[in-house]
N, C-alpha and C positions, 0 to 999 in steps of 0.2 A: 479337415486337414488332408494334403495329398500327400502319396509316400512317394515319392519317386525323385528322380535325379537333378541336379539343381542345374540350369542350364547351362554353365560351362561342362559338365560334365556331358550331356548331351553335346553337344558341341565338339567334346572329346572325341566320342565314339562313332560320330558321324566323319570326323577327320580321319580316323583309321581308318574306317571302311573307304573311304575315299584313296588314301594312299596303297591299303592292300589290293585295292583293284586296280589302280594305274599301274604299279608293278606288277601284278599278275598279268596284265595285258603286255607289259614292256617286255617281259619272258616271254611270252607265247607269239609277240609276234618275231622277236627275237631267234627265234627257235625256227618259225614257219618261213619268215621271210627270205632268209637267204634261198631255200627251195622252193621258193614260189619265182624270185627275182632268176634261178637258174632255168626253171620251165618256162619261164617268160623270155630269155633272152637266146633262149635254143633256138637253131636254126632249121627248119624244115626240110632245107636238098643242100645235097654239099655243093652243089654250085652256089650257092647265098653264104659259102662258110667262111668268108674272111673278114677277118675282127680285128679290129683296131682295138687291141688290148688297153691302152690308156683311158680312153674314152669310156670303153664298155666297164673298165674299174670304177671314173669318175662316177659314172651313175647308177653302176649298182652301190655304190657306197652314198650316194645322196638320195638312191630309193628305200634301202636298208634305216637313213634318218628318220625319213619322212613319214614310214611306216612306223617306228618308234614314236614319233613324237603325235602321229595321231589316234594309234595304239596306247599312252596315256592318256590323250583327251578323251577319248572313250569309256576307258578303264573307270576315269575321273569321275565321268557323268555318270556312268552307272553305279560306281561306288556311294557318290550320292545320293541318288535314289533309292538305293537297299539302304543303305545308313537311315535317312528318314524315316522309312518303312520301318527300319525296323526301332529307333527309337518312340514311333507314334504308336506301332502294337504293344513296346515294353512299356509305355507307357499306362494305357489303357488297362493291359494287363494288372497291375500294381495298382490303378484307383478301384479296378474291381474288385482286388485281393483285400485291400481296405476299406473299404466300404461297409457301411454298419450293415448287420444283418436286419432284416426286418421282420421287426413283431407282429 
């Protein structure tokens, strides 16, 4: 008999880790982006300093997206693969915990 978790509940726990990690990534790059998007759109000599303010908004707000949204798919894949990892060790763990001793 194995003691361990019935697979919805593995299931469970691999969906969290998957969510805590897209949102942990959506924070960080939330947080990193805008000063990464401002070192990025700096100009080098003030002769190169005129900026079409509209423009330079539209795409730092569509580079700010797209950082977001691939900063989840990231998050996602790797929350995945610790979620696995770590329900196949808690697994493991637990058939060895129950496992008859030997005589």
């Amino acid at each position: 008999m194995t003691c361990y978790a019935a697979p919805m509940a593995q299931v469970r726990i691999i969906a969290n880790f998957v969510v805590a990690f897209a949102l942990a990534a959506v924070f960080l790059v939330s947080w990193l982006g805008p000063k990464f998007i401002a070192w990025d759109n700096t100009v080098g000599s003030v002769a190169d300093a005129r900026c079409i303010c509209s423009e330079t908004a539209l795409l730092g707000a569509r580079y700010i997206i797209s950082y977001q949204m691939t900063g989840a798919a990231v998050g996602a894949a790797l929350g995945l693969i610790v979620g696995i990892v770590f329900v196949v060790m808690r697994r493991k763990k637990l058939e060895a915990e129950s496992a008859p001793a030997p005589k």
